[in-house]
N, C-alpha and C positions, 0 to 999 in steps of 0.2 A: 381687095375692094370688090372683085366681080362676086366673090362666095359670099360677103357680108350682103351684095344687093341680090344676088340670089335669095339668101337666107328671107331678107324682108318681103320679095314677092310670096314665096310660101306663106310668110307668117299673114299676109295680108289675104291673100284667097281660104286662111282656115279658119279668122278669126270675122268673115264677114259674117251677119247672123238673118236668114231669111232672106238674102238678096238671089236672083237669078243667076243664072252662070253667066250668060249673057252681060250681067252689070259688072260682076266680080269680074271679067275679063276686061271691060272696058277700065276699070276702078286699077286692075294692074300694069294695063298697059300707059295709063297716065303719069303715075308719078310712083316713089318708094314711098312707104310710109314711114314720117317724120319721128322719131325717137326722144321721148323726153328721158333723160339718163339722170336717175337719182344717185348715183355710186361714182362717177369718174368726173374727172374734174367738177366737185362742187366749191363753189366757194361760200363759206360760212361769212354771215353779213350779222354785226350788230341789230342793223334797221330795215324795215320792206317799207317806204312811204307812200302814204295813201296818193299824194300828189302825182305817182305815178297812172292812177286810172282816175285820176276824179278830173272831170271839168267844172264841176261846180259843186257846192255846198248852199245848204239851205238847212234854216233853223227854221221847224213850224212848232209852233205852241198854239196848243188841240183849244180850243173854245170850249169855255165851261157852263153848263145851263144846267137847270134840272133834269134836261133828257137826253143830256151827253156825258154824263158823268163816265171816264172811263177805268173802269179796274181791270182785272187780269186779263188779260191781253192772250188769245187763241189762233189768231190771224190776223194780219195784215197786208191789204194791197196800195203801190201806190202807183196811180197814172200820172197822165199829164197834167188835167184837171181837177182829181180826187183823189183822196186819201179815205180806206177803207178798213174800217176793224170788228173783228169779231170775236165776240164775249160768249164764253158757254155759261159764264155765272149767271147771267140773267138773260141770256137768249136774244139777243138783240146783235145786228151787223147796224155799225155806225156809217154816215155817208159824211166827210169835211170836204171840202175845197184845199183846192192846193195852199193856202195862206192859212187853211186852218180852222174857219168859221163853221160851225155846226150845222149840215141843210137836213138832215134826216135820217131817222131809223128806215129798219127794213128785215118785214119780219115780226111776228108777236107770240109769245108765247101760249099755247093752248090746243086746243083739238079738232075748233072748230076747221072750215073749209080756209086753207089759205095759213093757217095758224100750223105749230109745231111745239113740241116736246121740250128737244135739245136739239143742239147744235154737232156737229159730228166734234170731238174733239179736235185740237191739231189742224183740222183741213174743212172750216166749218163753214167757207162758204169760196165760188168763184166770179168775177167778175168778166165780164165783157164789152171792154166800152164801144166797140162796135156795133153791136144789136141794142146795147145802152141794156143789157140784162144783169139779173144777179141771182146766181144759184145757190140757196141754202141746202146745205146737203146735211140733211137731219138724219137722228139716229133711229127713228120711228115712221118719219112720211116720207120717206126717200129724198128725192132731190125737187125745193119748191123753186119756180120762177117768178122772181119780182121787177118789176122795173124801177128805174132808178130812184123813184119818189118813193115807191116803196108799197105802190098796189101790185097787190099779184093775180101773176097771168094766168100759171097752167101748173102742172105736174111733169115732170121732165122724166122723170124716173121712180118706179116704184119701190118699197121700203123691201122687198123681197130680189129685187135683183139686188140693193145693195149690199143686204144681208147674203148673199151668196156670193158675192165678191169678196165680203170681207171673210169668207170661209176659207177661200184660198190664199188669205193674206190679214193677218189679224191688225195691221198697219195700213191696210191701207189707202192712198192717198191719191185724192186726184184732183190734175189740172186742167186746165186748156190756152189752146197756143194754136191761132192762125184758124179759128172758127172749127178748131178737132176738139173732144174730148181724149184727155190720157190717166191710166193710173200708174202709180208706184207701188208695190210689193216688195215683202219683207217676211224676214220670216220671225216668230214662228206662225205656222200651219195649223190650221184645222180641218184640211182637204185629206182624203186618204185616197184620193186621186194623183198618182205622181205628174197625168197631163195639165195639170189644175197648177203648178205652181210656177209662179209667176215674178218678175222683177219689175217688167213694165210693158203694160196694155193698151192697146188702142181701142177705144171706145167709140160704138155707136150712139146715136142721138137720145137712146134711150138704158146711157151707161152700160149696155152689154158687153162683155167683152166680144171682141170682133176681131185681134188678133193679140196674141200675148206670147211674151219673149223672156226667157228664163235667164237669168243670170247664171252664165257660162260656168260657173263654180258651182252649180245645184247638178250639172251634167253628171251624170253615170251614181248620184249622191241620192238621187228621188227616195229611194225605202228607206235608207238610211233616214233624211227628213222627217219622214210621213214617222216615223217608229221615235220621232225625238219634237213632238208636237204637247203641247200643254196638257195635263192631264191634273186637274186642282185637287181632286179626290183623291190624290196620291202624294200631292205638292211633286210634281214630278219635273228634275231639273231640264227643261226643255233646252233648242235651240233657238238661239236667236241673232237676227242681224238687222243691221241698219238698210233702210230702204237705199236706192241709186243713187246720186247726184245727177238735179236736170240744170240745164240753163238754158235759155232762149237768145242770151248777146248777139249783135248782128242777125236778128231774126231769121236765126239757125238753132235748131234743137237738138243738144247734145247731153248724151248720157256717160256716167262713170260708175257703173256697178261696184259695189262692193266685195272687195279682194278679187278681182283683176287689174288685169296688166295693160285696160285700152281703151277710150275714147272716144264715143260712136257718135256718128250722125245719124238722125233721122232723116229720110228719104222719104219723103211723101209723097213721090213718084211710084217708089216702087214697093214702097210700106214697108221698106227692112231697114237694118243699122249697117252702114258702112263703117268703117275703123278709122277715126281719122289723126289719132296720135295711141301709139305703142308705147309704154312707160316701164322701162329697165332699171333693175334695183338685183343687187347681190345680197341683200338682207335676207335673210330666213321668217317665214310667214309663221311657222310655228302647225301644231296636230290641227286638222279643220276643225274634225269633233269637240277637242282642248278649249280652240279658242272662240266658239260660237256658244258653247256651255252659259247659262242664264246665271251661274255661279260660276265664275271663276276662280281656277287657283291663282297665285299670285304671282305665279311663275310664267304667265301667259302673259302677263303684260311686258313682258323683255321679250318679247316679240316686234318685230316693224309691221306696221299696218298707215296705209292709207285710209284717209275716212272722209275724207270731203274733195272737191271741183269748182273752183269758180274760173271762167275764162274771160280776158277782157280785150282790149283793141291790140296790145302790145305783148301782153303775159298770159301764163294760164298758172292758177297757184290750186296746189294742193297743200293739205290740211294731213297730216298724219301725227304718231308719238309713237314711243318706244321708251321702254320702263316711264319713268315720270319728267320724260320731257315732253313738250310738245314742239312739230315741226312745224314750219312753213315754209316751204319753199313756191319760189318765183320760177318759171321757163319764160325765157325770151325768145320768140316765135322769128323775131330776125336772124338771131344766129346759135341757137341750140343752148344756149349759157344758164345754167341753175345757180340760182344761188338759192342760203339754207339759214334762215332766221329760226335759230333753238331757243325755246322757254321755259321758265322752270314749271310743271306742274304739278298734277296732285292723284294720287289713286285714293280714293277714298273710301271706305267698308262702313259699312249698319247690319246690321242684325234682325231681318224679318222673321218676325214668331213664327211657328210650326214651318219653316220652309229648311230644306236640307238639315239638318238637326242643329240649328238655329249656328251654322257657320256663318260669316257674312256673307254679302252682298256686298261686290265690288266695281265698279266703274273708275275711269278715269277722268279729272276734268283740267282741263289744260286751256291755255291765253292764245288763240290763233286769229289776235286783233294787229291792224297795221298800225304804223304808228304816224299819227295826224299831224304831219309837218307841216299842214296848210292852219291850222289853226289851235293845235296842242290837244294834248292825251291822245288817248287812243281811240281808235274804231273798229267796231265789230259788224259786219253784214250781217245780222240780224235776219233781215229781211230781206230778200230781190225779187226785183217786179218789172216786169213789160223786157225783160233783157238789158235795163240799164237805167233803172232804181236802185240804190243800196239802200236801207234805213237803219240808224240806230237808235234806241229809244231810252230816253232817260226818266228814270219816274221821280214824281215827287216825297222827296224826303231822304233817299237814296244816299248815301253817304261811301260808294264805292267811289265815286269820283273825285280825285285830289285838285281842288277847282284853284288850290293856293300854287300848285302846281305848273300847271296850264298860265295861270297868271304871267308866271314869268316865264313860259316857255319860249325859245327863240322859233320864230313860224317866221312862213312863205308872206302871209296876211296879217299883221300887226293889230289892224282893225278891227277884222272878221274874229280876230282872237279876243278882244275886249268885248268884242256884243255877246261871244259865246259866255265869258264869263259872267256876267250880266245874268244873259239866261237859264246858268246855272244857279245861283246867286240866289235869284227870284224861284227858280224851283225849290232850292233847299229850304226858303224861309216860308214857302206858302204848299206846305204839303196837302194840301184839299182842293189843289190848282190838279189838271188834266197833265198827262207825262208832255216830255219833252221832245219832239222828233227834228233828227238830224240825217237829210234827205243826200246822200250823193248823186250825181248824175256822171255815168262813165261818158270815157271820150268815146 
């Protein structure tokens, strides 16, 4: 027992990233750090129930007008008050009310003063209901500010710092949390700078980066990177990776880099990441090179990989797969207990012209949905927003949902399960109606 808490002070002073010695002593002399153990006693579970972190459920069906019409779906936030979405198809950030009612766009497309292009993919705009702002973060004018009506105020950011960000991160993504700017990075690379590479940035008010933190797995790998970064004129099989996992739950900012072993907090005191859960697995990670390849062999997928983090009041579940199942596992934060919900899923291969001499292109895609005992089928977090939003979205016409299913599903809520169906119901038969959104709220 003394060598295994030995062992965890060590792991806990090498793994803090940017902290002072001063903190990292206090940080060890407080407590060991807590172990999520994916390998020894897990117990394999049929079900993960959503009723375990939801206190509430809400159905909003989006208001339909001529200037709310919503199609593909780039983002979405949801507060207390509003409900936010952003369309690159037509360039438009929509504003609803929490019940759903249409108040307004935000944003228009064009060149004039105020106006925009496109929208950034992916990450096309942020909201702040405290300043009551809204940052479109375009692919041409940098980052616009609008207010919630939807007249604009200023320029927040110029199209050339973000085009230099996204140099050193061709992903990249960013938020804000507690009146900060942050981004997320990913690789691949078009920095031939190895200080330049990035997993996630703290930004100045005019998006600069201001301090930025590598993903502990790019460590002593930077040339390697810089020498495995896109090159089209060659169709050249680059690296690449999935940006971090953040969350904000209990209004704590916590990151989970991709292919590590640990759990950070941000520290806005001291602007670095403390460690605040170490995650043990005896699984084999597989060659880095191998498994980062933008082509993979097929052989890389019988590999264990972690790829996702959500934490909530009672659990913290990661998302991972190995050959064609997918995991889910639950950590219970009171007594160290994993359990292990397996799915069947899916590797799936295409064949893009001129690229590797037209071998596939392979990815995996896999069910890491809980399963809605509060009201039938299942639920995907989609979306999370303010630290304890989930959202799932059902579109109209949609025929993935077994609604005959759900019907007789046995639930928590008898009730809440018959208006769901309902809602379903009326979407499948009015497919020119606005999607469906199904709001959780964690405990």
């Amino acid at each position: 027992m003394i060598i295994m808490k030995c062992y965890f002070i060590l792991l806990l002073s090498i793994i803090s990233i940017g902290c002072s010695s001063h903190k990292q002593k206090d940080n060890q002399s407080q407590s060991v750090l807590p172990v999520i153990n994916l390998s020894d006693n897990i117990q394999e579970v049929k079900s993960l129930p959503l009723s375990d972190v939801a206190e509430r459920i809400e159905f909003i069906s989006l208001e339909l007008t001529d200037k709310s019409l919503v199609g593909e779906i780039d983002g979405m936030y949801v507060s207390e008050h509003h409900i936010w979405i952003g369309q690159n198809h037509d360039g438009r950030i929509l504003r609803f009310s929490r019940e759903g009612k249409f108040l307004n766009s935000v944003g228009k497309k064009g060149q004039g003063p105020g106006e925009y292009v496109l929208l950034k993919p992916y990450s096309p705009f942020l909201i702040n209901e405290k300043r009551k702002e809204v940052y479109a973060i375009t692919s041409f004018q940098g980052v616009l500010v609008y207010d919630f009506d939807g007249t604009f105020k200023r320029k927040q950011a110029n199209y050339q710092t973000i085009y230099q960000n996204e140099t050193c991160s061709a992903e990249c993504q960013y938020f804000t949390f507690n009146d900060a700017f942050f981004a997320k990075g990913s690789l691949p690379t078009f920095s031939t700078n190895k200080d330049s590479l990035f997993a996630f940035a703290v930004l100045d008010s005019s998006f600069q980066f201001r301090r930025m933190f590598k993903n502990p797995s790019y460590i002593g790998r930077e040339e390697e990177i810089i020498k495995h970064q896109p090159d089209m004129k060659k169709f050249f099989n680059y690296w690449q990776e999935i940006e971090p996992s953040t969350d904000s739950y209990a209004n704590e900012l916590t990151i989970k880099f991709a292919d590590t072993d640990t759990v950070y907090r941000y520290d806005f005191s001291q602007e670095c990441l403390t460690p605040q859960y170490a995650i043990k697995s005896n699984e084999k990670k597989g060659d880095y090179g191998a498994t980062h390849q933008w082509f993979k062999e097929l052989s890389v997928f019988d590999y264990w990989r972690i790829s996702g983090y959500i934490p909530s009041k009672d659990f913290i579940y990661l998302f991972g797969n190995k050959g064609e199942e997918a995991y889910l596992y639950r950590y219970e934060k009171s007594n160290g207990q994993v359990r292990l919900l397996k799915r069947k899923g899916e590797i799936r291969e295409r064949v893009i012209p001129g690229y590797n001499n037209n071998s596939p292109f392979r990815a995996f895609y896999g069910d890491f949905s809980f399963d809605n005992d509060l009201c039938g089928g299942k639920f995907t977090a989609r979306y999370r927003s303010e630290g304890k939003y989930w959202t799932q979205v059902f579109m109209p016409g949609e025929d993935e949902v077994d609604i005959e299913k759900i019907r007789t599903a046995e639930v928590k809520d008898a009730p809440m399960r018959d208006r769901f169906v309902k809602e379903l119901e009326n979407l499948r038969d009015n497919e020119d109606s606005n999607p469906l959104l199904m709001i959780v709220t964690l405990k």
